[in-house]
Every structure is written in structure tokens, then in C-alpha cells.
LUMZASE-37488 format. One line per field, with one value per residue: x, y, z of N, C-alpha, C in turn; residue number from 1. Coordinates in nm, 2 decimals, always signed. Layout:
<rs>
nu: X, ...
nv: Y, ...
nw: Z, ...
cau: X, ...
cav: Y, ...
caw: Z, ...
cu: X, ...
cv: Y, ...
cw: Z, ...
tivo: NUM, ...
</rs>
This chain:
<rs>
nu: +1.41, +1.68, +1.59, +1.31, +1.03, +0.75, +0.62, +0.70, +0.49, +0.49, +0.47, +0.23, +0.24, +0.49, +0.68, +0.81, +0.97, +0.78, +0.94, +0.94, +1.15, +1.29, +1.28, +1.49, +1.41, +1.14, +1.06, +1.00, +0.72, +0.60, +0.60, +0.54, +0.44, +0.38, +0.41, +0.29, +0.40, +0.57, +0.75, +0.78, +0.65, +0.44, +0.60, +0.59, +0.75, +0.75, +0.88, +0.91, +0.70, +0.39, +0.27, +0.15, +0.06, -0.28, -0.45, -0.54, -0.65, -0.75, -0.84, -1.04, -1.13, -0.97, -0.65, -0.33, -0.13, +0.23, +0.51, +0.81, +1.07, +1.25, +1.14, +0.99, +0.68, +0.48, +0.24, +0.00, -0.20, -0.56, -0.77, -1.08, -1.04, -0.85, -0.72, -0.62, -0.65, -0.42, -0.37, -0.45, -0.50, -0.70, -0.54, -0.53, -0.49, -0.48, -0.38, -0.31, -0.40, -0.60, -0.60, -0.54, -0.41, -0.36, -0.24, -0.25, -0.19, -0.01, -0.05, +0.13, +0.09, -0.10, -0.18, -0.16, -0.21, -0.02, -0.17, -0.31, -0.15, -0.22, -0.14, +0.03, +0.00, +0.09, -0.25, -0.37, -0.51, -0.37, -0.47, -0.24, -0.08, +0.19, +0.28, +0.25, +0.04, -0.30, -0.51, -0.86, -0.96, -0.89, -0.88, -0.87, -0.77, -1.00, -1.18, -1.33, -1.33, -1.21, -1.14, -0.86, -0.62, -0.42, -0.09, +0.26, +0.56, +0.86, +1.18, +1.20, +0.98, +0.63, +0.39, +0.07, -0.20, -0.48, -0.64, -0.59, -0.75, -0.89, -0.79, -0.97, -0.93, -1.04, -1.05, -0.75, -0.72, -0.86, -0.83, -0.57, -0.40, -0.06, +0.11, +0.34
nv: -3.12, -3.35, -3.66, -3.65, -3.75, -3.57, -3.27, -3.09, -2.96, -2.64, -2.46, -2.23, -1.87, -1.94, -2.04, -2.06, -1.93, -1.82, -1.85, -2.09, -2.27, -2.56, -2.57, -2.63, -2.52, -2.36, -2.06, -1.81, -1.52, -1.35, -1.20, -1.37, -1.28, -0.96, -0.62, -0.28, +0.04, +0.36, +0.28, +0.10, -0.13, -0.31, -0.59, -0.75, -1.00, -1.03, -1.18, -1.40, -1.54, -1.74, -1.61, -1.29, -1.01, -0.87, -0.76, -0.64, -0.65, -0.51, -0.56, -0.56, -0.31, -0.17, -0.21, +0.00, -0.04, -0.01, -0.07, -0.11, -0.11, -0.31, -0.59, -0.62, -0.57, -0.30, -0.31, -0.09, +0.04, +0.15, +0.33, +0.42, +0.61, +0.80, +0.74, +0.46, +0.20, +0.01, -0.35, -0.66, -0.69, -0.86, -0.92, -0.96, -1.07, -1.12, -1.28, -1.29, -1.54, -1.65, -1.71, -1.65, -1.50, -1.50, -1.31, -1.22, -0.80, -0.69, -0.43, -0.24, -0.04, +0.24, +0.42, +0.71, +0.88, +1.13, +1.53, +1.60, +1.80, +1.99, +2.02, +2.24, +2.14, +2.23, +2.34, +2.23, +2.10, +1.90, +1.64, +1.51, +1.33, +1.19, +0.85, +0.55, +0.41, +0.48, +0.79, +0.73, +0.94, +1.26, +1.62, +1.92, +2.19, +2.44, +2.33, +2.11, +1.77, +1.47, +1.14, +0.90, +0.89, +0.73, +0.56, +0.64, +0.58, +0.77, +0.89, +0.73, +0.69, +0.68, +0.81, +0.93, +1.00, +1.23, +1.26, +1.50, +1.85, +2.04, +2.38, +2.71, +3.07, +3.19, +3.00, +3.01, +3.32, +3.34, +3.11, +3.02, +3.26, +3.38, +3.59, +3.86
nw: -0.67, -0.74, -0.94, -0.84, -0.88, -0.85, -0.76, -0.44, -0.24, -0.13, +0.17, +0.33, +0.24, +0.14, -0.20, -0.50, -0.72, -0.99, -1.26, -1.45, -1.43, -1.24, -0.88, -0.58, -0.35, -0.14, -0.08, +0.19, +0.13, +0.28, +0.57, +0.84, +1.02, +1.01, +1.04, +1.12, +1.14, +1.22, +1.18, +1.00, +0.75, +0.55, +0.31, +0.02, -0.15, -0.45, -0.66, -0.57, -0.61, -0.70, -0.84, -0.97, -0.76, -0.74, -0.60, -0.24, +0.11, +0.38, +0.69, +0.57, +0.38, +0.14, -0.05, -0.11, -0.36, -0.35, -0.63, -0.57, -0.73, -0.69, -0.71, -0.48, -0.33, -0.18, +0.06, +0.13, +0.36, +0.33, +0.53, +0.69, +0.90, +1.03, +1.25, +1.38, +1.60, +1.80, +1.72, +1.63, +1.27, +1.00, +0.70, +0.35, +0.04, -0.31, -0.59, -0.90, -1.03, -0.87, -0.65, -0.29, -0.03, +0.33, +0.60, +0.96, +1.05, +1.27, +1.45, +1.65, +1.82, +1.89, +1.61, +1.41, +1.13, +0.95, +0.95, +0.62, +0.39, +0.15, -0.21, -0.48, -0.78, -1.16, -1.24, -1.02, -0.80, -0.52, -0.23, +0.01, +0.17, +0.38, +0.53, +0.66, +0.62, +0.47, +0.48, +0.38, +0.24, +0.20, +0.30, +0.05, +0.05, +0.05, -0.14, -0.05, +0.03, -0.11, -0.19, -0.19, -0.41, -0.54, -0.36, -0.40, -0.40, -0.26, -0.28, -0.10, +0.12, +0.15, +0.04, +0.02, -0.21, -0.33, -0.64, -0.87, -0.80, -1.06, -1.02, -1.03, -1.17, -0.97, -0.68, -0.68, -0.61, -0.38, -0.24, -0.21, -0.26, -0.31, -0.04, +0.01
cau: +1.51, +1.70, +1.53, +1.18, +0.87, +0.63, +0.70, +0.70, +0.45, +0.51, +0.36, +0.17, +0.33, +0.65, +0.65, +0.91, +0.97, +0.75, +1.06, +0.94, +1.23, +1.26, +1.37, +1.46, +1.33, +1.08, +1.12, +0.95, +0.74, +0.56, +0.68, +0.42, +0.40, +0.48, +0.35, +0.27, +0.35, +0.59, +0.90, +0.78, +0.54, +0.40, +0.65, +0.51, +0.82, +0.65, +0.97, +0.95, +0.51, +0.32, +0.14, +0.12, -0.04, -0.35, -0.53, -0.54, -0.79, -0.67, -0.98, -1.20, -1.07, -0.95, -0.51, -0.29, -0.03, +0.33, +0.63, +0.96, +1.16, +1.30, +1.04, +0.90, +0.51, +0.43, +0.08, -0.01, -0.38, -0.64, -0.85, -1.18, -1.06, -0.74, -0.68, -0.60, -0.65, -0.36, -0.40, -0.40, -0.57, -0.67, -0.51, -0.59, -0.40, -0.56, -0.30, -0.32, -0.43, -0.71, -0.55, -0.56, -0.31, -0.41, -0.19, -0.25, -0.11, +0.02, -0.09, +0.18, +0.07, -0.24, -0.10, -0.22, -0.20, -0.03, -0.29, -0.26, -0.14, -0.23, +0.00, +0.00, +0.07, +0.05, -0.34, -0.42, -0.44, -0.36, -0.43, -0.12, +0.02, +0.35, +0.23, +0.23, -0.12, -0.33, -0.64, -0.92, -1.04, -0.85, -0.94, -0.83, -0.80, -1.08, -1.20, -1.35, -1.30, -1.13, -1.09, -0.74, -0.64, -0.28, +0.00, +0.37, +0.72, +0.93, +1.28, +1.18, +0.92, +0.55, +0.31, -0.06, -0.24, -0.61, -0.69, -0.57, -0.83, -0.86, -0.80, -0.98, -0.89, -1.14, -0.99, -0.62, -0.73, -0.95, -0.73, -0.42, -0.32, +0.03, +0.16, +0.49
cav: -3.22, -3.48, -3.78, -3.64, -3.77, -3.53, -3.16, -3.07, -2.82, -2.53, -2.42, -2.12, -1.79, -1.97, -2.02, -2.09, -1.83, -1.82, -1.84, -2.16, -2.33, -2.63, -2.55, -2.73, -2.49, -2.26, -1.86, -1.70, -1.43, -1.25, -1.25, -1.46, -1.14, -0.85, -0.47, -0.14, +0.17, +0.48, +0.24, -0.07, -0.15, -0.49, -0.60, -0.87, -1.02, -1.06, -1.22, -1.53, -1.58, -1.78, -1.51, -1.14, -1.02, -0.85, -0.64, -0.65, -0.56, -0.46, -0.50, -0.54, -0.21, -0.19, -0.17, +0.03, -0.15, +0.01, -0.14, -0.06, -0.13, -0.43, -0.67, -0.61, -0.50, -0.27, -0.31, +0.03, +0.00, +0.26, +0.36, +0.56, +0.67, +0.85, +0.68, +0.32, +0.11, -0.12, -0.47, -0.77, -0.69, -0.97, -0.86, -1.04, -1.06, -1.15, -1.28, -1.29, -1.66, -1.58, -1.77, -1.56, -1.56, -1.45, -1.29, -1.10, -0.74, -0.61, -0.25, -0.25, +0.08, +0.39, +0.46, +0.86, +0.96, +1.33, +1.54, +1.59, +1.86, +2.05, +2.08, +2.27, +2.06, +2.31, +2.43, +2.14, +2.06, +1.75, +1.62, +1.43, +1.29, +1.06, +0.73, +0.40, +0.38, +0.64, +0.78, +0.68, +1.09, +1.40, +1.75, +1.98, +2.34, +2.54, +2.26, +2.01, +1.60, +1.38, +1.02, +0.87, +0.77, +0.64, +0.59, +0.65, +0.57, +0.88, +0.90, +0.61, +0.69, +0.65, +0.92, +0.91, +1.13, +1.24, +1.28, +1.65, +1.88, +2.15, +2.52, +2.80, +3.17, +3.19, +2.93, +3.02, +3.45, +3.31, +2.98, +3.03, +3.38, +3.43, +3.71, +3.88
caw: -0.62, -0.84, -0.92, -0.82, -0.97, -0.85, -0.70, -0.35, -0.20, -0.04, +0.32, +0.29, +0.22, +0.06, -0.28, -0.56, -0.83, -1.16, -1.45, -1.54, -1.36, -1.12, -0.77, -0.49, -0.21, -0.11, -0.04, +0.20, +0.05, +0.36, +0.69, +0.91, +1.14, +0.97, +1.14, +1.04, +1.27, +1.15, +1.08, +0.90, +0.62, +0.47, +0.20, +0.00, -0.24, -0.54, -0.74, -0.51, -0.55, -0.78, -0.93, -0.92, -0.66, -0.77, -0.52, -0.11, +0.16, +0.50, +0.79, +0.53, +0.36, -0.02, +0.01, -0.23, -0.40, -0.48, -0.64, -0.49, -0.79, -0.65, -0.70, -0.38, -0.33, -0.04, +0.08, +0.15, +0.44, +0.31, +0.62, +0.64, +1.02, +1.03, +1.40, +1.39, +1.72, +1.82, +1.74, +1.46, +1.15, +0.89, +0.55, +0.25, -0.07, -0.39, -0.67, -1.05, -1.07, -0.84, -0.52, -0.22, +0.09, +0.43, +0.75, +1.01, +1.06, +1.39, +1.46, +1.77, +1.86, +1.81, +1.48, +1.36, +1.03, +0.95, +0.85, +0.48, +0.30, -0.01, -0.31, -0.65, -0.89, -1.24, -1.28, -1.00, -0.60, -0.49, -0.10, +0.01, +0.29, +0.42, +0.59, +0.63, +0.59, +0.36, +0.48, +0.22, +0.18, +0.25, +0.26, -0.01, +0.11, -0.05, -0.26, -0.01, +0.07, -0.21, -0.22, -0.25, -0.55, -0.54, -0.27, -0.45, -0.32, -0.34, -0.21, +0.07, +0.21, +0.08, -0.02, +0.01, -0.27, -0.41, -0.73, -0.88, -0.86, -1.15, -0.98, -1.13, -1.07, -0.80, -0.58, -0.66, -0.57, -0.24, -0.13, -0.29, -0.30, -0.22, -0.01, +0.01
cu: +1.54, +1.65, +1.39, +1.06, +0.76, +0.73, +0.64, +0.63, +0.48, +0.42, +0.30, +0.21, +0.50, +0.58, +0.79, +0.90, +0.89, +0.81, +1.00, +1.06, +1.20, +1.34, +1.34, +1.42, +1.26, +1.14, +0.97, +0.86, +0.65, +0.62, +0.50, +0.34, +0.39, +0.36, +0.37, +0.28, +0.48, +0.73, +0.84, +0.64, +0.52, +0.47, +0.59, +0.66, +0.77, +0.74, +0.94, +0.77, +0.48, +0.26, +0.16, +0.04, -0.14, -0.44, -0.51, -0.62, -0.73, -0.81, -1.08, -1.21, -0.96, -0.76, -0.46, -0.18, +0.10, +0.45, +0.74, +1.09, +1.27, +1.27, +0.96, +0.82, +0.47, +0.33, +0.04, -0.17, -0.44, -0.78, -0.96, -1.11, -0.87, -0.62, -0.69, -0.57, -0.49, -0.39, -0.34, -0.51, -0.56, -0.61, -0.51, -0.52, -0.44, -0.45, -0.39, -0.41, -0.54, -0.75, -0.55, -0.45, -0.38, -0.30, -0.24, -0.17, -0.11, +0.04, -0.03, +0.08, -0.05, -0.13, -0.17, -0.17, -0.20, -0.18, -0.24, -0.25, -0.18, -0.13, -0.05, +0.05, +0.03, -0.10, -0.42, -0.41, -0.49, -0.34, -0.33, -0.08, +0.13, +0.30, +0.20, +0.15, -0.23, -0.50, -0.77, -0.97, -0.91, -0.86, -0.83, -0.83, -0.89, -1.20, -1.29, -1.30, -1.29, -1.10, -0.96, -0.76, -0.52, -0.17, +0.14, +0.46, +0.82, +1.03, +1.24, +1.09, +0.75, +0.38, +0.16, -0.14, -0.43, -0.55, -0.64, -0.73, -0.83, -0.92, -0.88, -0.92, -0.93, -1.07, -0.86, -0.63, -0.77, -0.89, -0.60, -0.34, -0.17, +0.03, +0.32, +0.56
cv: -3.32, -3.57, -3.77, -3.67, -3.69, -3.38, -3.12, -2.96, -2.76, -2.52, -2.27, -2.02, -1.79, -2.01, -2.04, -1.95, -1.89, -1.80, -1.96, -2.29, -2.42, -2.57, -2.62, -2.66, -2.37, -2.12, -1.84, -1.58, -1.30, -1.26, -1.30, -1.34, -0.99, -0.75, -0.39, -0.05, +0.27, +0.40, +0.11, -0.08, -0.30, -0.50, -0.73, -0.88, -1.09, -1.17, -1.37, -1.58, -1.64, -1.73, -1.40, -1.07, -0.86, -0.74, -0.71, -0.56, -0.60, -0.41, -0.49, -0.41, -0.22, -0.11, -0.08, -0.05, -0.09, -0.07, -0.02, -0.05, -0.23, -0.57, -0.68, -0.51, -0.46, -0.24, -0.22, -0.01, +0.13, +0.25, +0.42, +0.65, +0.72, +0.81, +0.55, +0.30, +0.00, -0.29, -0.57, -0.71, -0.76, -0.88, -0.98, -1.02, -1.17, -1.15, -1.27, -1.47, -1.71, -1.67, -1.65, -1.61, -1.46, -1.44, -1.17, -0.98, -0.69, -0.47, -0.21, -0.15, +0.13, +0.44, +0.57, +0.92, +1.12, +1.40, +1.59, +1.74, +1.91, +2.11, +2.13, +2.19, +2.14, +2.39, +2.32, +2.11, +1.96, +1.72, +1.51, +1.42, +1.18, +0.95, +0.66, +0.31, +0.52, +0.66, +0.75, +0.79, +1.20, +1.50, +1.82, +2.14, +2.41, +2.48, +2.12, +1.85, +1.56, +1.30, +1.01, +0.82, +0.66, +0.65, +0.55, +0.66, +0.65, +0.94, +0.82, +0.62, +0.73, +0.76, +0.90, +1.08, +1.13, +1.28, +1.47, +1.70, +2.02, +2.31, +2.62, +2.94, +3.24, +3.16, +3.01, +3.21, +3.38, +3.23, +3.00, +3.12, +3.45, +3.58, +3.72, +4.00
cw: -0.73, -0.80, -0.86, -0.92, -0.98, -0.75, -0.53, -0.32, -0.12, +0.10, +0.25, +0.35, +0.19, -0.09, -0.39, -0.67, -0.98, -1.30, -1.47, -1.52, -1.25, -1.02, -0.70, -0.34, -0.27, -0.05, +0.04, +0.15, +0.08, +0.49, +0.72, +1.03, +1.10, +1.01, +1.05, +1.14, +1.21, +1.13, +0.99, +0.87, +0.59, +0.33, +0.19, -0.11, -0.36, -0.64, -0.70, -0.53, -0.68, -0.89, -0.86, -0.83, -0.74, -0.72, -0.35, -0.06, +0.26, +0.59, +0.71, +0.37, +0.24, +0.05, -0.14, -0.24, -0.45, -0.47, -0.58, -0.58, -0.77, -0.67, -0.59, -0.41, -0.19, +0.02, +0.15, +0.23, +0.37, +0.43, +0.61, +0.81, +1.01, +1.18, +1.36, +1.51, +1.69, +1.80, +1.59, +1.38, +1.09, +0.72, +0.44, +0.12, -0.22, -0.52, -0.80, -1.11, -0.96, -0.68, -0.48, -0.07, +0.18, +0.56, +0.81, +1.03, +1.18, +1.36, +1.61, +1.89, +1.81, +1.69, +1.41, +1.26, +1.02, +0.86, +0.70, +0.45, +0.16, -0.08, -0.43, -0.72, -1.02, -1.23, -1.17, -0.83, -0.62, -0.32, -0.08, +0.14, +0.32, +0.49, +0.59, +0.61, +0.54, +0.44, +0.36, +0.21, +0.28, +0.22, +0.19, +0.02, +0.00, -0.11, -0.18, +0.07, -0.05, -0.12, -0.26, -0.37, -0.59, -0.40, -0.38, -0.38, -0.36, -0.24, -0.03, +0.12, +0.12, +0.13, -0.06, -0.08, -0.34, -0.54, -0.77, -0.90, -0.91, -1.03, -1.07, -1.08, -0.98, -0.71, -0.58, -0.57, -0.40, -0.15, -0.15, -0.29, -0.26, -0.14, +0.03, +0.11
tivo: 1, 2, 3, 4, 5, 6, 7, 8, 9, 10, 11, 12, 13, 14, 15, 16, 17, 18, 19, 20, 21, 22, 23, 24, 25, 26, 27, 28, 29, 30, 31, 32, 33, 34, 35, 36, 37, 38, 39, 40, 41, 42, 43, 44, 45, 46, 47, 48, 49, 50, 51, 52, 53, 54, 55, 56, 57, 58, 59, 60, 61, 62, 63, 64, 65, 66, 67, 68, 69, 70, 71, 72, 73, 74, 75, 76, 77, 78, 79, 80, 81, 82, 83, 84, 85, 86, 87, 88, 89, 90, 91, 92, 93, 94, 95, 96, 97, 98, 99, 100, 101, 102, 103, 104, 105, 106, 107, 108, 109, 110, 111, 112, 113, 114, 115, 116, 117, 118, 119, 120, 121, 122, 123, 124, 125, 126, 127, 128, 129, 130, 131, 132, 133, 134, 135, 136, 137, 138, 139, 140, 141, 142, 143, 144, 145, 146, 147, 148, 149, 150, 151, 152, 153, 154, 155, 156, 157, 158, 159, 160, 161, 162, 163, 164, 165, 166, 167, 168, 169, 170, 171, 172, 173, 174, 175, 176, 177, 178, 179, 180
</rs>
């Protein structure tokens, strides 16, 4: 504001943008309520925050983090239970400057993760599933249980994946073998 002596703080989860610029209002930069169920995700707008946001934990429960290309950050939940109960969940959000924001998330609904898929990726399977929340292990056909390792945003809609794991010609003859 003109003619200010001192700067105005924000309520919490607003926030002014980090250019280095004075502004005269706050942004928004979570909703106060925001849900997870097979239409809507936790956007966090990272353009409008203090600081980068850093890591999140969801129930306690380590979050993944992808960009959108927009400057928005979509707080991906990583589960150990592939069934999620209806309810609030605390989520937790851990910036860059080692401040921490806190809302709950509405889980409207029983929310059930598809089961995951196996893909080839070159000499490599990868478990993978579509969902708004990633299970934290999925089974690999042939190959066991893998840990996630990343969730990726790919043509809209957000992709839960393990870790590739190297095929040999065992697996690919035994698990793999096409037929025609």
C-alpha cells in the first residue's frame, strides 16, 4: 500500500508472490477445503507462496509432488492401503524456507485405487497406475512388490509409477511371452 511504513501480513494460506516486489494484496494459494476423490486433486499455487514448497505428508504419509506446468503443485497422497476411508485428513506442506502450512483434506467418499498395471518400458517393467492418490507399493507381474517412486502428469491426468525393473530373458519367456 502507498505510504506504508511497515508491510501487512497475510492470513494463513495467502501469501504475496516472491519477485521481490511490493504488493498490495494477498493470493490465495490453497483452497481452505480442498478434496480428493476421482475428479479433484490438491492444487497448491506455488507462484503466489513464500517459498517453494518442499515436501508434504498426507495422514502422516510421505506426498508426491508434480508440477503442472503452470506454476501450480499437485499434492499427489501416497497410501500404504489401496482403500481410503471417507473423511478429513491433516496434510502438511513443508516449504523451502522451512515454514510449514497445514489443511485438512476431504476424502468425500471410499476412494479405491485402480489396480496397477504393468508396462514395458525398453529392457524394463514398470508398475503404474492413474489416481488421485498413488498406492505406496505395487505389484509387478512376475517380479514381485515395488515401492513408488514418482507420480507424472501425462495428458491430464496423473500417473502413479515404481521404479523400472531390469527384465531378463527368463521373466520376458515366463511373464511376458507374447502370443499370436
Amino acid at each position: 500500500m502507498t505510504g506504508q511504513s511497515t508491510c501487512k501480513t497475510c492470513a494463513p494460506r495467502y501469501s504475496t508472490p516472491r519477485d521481490g516486489k511490493p504488493h498490495t494484496m494477498c493470493h490465495e494459494f490453497i483452497s481452505p477445503s480442498p478434496k480428493v476423490d476421482k475428479d479433484d486433486v490438491v492444487v497448491v499455487n506455488e507462484k503466489d507462496m513464500p517459498s517453494k514448497v518442499n515436501n508434504a505428508t498426507f495422514d502422516g504419509h510421505t506426498c508426491q509432488l508434480v508440477e503442472d506446468g503452470n506454476g501450480d503443485i499437485i499434492v499427489v497422497p501416497v497410501v500404504s492401503d489401496p482403500t481410503v476411508a471417507a473423511g478429513y485428513y491433516a496434510l502438511k506442506i513443508g516449504l523451502d524456507d522451512g515454514s510449514e502450512v497445514d489443511v485438512d483434506v476431504n476424502v468425500p467418499d471410499l476412494f479405491t485405487m485402480p489396480a496397477p498395471s504393468t508396462v514395458i518400458r525398453g529392457a524394463h517393467a514398470v508398475g503404474r497406475t492413474t489416481s488421485h492418490m498413488c498406492p505406496a507399493e505395487m505389484a509387478i507381474v512376475g517380479l514381485g512388490v515395488h515401492p513408488i517412486e514418482r507420480a507424472v502428469l501425462e495428458g491430464g491426468e496423473i500417473a502413479c509409477e515404481t521404479d523400472g525393473v531390469e527384465l531378463t530373458a527368463e521373466d520376458l519367456k515366463n511373464e511376458y511371452n507374447p502370443t499370436f
